[in-house]
Residue frames as qw, qx, qy, qz and C-alpha x, y, z in Angstrom:
[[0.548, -0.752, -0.366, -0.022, -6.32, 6.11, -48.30],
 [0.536, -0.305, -0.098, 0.781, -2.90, 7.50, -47.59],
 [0.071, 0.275, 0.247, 0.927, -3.42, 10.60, -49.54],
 [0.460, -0.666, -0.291, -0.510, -6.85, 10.93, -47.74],
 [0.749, -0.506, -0.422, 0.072, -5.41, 10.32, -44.38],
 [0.684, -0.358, -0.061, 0.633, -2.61, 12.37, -44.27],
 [0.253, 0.286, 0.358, 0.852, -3.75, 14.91, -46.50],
 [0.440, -0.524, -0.369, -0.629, -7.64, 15.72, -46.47],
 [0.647, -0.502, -0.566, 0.097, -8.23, 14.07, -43.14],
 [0.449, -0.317, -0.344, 0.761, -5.71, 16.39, -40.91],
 [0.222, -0.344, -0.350, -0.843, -7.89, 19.68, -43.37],
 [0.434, -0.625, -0.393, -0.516, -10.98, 18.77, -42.41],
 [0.575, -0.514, -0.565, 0.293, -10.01, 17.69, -38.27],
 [0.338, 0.053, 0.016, 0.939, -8.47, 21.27, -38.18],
 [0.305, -0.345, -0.424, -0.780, -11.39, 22.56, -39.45],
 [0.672, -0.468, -0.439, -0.369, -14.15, 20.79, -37.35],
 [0.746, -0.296, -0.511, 0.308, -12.07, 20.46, -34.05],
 [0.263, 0.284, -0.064, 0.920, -11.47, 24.18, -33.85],
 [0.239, -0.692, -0.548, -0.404, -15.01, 24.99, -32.73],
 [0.105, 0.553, -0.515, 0.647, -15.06, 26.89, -29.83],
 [0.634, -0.537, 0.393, -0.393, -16.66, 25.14, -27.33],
 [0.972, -0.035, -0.202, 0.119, -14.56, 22.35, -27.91],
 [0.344, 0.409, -0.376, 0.757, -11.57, 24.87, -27.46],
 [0.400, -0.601, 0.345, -0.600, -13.44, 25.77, -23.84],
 [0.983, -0.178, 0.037, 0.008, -13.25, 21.56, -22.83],
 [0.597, 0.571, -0.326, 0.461, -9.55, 21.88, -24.08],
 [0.039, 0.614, -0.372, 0.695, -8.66, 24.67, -21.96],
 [0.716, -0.602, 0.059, -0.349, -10.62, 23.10, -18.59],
 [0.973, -0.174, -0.056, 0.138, -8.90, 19.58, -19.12],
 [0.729, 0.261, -0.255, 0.579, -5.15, 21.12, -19.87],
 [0.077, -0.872, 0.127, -0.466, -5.77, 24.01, -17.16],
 [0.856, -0.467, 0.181, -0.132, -3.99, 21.75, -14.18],
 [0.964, -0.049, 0.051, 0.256, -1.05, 20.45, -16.29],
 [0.219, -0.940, 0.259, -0.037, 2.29, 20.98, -15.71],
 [0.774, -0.386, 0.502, 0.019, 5.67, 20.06, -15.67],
 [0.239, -0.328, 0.850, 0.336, 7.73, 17.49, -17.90],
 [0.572, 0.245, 0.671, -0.403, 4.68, 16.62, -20.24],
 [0.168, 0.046, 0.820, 0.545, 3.73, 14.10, -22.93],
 [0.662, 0.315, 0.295, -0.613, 0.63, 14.42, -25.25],
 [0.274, -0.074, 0.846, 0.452, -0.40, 11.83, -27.16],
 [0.227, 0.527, 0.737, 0.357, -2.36, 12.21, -30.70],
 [0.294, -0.400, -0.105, 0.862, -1.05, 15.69, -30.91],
 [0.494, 0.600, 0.609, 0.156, -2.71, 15.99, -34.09],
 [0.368, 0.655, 0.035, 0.659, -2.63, 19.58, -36.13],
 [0.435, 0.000, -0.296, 0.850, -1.82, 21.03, -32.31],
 [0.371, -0.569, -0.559, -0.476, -5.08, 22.26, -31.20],
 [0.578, -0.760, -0.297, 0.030, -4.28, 22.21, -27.62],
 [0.656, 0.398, -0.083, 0.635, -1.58, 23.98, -27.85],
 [0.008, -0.502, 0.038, -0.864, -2.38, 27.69, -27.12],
 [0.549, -0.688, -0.077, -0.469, -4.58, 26.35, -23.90],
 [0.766, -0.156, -0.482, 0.395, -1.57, 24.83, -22.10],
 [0.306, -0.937, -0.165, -0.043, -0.90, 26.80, -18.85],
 [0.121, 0.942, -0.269, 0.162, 2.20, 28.03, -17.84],
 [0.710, -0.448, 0.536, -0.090, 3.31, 25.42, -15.42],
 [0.948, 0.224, 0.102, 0.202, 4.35, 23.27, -18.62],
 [0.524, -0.669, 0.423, 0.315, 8.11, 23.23, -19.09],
 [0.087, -0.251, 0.869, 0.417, 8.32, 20.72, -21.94],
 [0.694, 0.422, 0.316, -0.491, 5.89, 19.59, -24.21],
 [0.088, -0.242, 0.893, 0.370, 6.49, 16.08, -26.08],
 [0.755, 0.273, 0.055, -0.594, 4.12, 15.32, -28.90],
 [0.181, -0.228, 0.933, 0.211, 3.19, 12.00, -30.20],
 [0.770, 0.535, 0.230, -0.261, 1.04, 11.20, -33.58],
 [0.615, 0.154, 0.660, 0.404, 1.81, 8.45, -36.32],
 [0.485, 0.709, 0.512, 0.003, 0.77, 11.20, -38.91],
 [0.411, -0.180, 0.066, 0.891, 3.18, 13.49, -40.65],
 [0.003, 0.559, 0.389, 0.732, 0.31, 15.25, -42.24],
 [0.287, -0.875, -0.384, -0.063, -1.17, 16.12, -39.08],
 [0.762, -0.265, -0.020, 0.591, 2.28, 17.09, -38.04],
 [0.328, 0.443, 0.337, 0.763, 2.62, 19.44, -41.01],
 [0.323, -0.675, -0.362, -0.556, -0.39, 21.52, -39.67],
 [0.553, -0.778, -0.221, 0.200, 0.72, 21.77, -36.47],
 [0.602, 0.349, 0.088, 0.713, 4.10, 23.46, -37.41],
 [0.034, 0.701, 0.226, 0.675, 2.71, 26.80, -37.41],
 [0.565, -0.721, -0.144, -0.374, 1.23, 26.55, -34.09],
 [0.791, -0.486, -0.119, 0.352, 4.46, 25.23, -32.55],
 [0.465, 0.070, 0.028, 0.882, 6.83, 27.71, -33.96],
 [0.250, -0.674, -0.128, -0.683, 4.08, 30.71, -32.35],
 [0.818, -0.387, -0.395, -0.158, 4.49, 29.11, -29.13],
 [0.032, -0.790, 0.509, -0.339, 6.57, 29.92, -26.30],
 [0.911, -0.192, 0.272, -0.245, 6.17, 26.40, -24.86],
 [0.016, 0.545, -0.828, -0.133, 9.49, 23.75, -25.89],
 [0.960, 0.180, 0.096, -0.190, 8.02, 21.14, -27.96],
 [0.206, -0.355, 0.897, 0.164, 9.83, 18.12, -28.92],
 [0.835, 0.259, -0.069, -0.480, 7.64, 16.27, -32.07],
 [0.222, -0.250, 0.936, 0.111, 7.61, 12.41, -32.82],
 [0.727, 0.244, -0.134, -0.628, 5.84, 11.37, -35.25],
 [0.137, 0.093, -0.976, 0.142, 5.51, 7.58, -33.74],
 [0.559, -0.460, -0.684, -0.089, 2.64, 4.98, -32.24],
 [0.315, -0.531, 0.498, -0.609, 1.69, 5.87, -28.78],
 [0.956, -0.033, -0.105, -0.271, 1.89, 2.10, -28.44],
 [0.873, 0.128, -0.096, 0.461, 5.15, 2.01, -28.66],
 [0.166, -0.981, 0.023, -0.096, 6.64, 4.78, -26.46],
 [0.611, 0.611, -0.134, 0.486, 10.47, 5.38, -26.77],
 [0.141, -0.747, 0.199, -0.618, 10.70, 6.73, -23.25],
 [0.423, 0.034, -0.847, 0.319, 12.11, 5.33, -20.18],
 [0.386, -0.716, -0.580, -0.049, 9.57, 4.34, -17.46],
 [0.265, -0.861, -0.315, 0.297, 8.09, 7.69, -15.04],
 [0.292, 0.253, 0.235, 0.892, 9.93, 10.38, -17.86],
 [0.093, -0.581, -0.522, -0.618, 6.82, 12.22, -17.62],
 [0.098, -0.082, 0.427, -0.895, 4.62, 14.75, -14.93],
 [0.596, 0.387, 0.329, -0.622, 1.59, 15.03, -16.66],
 [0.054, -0.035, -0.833, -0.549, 0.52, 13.01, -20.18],
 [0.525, 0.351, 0.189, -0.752, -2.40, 14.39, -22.08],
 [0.253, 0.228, 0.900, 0.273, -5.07, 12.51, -24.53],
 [0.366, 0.390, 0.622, -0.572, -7.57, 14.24, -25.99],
 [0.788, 0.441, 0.024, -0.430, -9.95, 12.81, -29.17],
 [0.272, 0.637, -0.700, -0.172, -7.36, 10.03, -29.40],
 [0.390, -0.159, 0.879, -0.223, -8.26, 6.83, -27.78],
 [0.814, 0.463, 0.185, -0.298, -10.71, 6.23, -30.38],
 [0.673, 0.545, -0.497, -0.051, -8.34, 5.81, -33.44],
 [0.175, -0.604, 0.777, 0.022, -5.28, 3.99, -31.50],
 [0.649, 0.099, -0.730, -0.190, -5.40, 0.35, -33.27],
 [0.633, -0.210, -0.641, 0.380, -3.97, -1.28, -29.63],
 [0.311, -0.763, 0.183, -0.536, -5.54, 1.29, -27.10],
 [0.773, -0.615, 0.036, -0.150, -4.75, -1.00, -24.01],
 [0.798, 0.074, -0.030, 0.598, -1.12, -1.32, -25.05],
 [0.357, 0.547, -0.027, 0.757, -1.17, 2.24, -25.66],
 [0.610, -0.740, -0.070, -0.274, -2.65, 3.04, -21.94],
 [0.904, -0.390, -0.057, 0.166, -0.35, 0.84, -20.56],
 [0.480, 0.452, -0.117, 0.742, 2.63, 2.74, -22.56],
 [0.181, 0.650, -0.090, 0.732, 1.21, 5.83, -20.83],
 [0.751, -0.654, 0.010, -0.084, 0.87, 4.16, -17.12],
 [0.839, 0.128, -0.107, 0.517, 4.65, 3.14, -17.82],
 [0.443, 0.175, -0.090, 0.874, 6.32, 6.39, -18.69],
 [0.311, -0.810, -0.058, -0.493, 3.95, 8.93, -16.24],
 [0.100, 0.361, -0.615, 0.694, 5.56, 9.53, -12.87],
 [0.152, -0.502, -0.737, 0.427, 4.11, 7.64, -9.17],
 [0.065, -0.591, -0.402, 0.696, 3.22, 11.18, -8.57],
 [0.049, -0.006, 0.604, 0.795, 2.39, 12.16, -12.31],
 [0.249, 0.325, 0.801, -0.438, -1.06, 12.40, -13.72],
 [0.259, 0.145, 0.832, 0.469, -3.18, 11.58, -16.69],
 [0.213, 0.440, -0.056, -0.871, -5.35, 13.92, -18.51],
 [0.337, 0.129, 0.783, 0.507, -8.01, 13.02, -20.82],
 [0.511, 0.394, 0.165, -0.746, -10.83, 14.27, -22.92],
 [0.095, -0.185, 0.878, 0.431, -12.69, 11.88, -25.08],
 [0.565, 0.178, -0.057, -0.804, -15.46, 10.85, -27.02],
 [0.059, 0.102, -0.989, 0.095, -16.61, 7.23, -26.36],
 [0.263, -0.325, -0.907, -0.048, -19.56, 4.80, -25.69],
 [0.201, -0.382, 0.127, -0.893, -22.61, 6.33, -24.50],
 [0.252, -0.040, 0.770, -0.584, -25.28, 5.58, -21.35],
 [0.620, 0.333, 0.228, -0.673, -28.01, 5.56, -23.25],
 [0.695, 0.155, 0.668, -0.214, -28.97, 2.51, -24.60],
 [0.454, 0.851, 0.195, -0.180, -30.23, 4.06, -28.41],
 [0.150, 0.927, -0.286, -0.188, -27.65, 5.95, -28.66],
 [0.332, -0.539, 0.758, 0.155, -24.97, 2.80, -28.13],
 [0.695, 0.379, 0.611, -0.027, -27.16, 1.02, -31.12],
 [0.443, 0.884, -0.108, 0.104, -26.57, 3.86, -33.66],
 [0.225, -0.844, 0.452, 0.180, -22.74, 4.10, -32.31],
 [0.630, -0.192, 0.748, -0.080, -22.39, 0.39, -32.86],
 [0.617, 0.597, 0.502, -0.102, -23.84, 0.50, -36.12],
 [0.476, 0.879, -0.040, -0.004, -22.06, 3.02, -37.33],
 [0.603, -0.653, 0.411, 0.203, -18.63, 2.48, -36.01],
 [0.744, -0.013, 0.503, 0.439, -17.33, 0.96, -39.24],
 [0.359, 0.841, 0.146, 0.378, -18.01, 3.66, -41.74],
 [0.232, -0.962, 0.145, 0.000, -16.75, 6.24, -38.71],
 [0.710, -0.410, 0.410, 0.400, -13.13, 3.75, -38.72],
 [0.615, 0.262, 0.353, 0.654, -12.87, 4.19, -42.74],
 [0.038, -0.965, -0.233, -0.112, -14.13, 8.04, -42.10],
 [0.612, -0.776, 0.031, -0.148, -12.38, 8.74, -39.44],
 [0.430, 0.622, -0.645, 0.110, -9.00, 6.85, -39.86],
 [0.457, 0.201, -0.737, 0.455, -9.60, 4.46, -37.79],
 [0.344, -0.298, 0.079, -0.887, -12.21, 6.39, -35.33],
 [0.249, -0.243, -0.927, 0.143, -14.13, 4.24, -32.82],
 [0.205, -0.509, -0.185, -0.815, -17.27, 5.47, -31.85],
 [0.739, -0.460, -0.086, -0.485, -17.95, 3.18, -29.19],
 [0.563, 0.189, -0.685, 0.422, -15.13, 2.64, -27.09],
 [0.678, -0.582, -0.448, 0.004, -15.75, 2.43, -23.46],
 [0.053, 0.787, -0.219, 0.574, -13.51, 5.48, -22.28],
 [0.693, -0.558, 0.208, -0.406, -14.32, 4.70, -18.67],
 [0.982, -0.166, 0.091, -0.027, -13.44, 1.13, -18.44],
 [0.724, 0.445, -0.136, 0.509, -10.35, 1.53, -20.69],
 [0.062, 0.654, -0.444, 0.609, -8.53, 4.28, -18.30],
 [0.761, -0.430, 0.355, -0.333, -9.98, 2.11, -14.89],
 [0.956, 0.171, -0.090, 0.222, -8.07, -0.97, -16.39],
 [0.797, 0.065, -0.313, 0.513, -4.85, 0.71, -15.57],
 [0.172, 0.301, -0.177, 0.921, -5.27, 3.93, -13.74],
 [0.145, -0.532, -0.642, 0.533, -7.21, 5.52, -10.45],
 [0.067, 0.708, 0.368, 0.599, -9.93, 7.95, -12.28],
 [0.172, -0.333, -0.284, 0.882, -9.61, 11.29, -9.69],
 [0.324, 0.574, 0.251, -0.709, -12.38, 13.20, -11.57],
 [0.145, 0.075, 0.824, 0.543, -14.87, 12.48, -14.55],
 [0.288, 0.421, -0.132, -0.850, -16.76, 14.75, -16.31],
 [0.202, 0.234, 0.850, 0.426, -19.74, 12.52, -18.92],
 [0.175, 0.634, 0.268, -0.704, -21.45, 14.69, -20.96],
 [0.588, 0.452, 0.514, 0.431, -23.16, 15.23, -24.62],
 [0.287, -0.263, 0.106, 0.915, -21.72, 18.17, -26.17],
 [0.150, 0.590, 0.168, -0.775, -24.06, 20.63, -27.17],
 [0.515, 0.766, -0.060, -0.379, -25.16, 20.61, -31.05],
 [0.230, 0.393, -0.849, -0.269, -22.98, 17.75, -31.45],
 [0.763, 0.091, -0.569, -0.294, -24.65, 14.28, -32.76],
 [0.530, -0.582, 0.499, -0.361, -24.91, 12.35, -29.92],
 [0.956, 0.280, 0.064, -0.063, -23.13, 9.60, -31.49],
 [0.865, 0.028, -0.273, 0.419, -20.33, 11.31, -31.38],
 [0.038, 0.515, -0.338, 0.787, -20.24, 14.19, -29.01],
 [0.782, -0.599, -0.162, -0.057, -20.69, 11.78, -25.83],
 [0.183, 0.727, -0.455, 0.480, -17.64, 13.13, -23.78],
 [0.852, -0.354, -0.140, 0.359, -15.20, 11.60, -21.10],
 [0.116, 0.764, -0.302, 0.559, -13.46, 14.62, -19.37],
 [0.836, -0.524, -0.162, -0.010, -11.21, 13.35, -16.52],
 [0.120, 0.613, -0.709, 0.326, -7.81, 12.97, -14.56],
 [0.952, -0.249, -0.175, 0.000, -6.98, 9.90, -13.40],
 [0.338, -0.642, 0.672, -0.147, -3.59, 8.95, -11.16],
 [0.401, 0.537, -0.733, -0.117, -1.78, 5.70, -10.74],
 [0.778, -0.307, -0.120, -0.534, -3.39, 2.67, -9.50]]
């Protein structure tokens, strides 16, 4: 599974996460940040090219060196100062309120300990800081949270890990004040797993 997780797996998300109207959700959720700012589950660096100007610094954090690899490209085209760590976002290396802004987006699914890893990123954001996500999580619709449920274990050995049916909502309200949330199925994506959670949330 290493060789598929760190190899194939960071191929194909590259591939399938490129689409463009996932690159127009990208650009809405990172069009606001600014500043001193972590992302976690940087993966192959996708959101790179929609960060606005206002960013200063850009610190990335994913456990994967393959996805790492594959982002390379896209950070040495960049005018943006990255700083890569290829660590847990469970385990965050940063003294508390380091941060402006700290982005998330298609990452709370995989994190083993997501509510450790929240709580990392209520730690090291700033009082006056503020939390960015986009995600794909638990839907409203009854059906749809039967198939999600159902399938959730294939999607974790798929997927690396991949939850399909985390609660998105609840999990950011558990340690943060939600300021604006976007829920929405994405277009021509399976609605299993293109229910979306597009938000900014503040410190509670």
């Amino acid at each position: 599974m290493k060789f598929y997780s760190q190899v194939i797996l960071p191929k194909l998300l590259d591939i399938t996460m490129s689409d463009p109207r996932i690159s127009q959700y990208r650009e809405e959720v990172l069009s606001e940040v600014s500043g001193n700012v972590l992302e976690i589950g940087f993966g192959t660096g996708l959101n790179l090219p929609h960060y606005p100007e206002t960013v200063q610094k850009l610190t990335t954090v994913d456990p994967n060196p393959g996805m790492n690899q594959l982002a390379q490209n896209r950070i040495e085209s960049s005018d943006i100062d990255v700083e890569v760590r290829v660590i847990s976002g469970e385990n965050l290396p940063f003294p508390d309120e380091s941060f402006d802004s700290v982005v998330s987006t298609w990452t709370l699914c995989s994190i083993p300990q997501v509510e450790r890893a929240l709580a990392e990123i209520h730690r090291v954001l700033k009082s006056s800081g503020k939390f960015f996500f986009l995600e794909h999580g638990l839907s409203e619709e009854p059906k749809i949270q039967g198939w999600q449920n159902f399938l959730t274990p294939l999607q974790k050995i798929v997927g690396d890990g991949c939850h399909l049916n985390r609660p998105i909502e609840r999990l950011v309200e558990n340690q943060f004040q939600i300021l604006e949330l976007d829920r929405f199925y994405a277009p021509k994506i399976p609605k299993t797993v293109g229910y979306l959670y597009k938000g900014v949330a503040v410190k509670g």
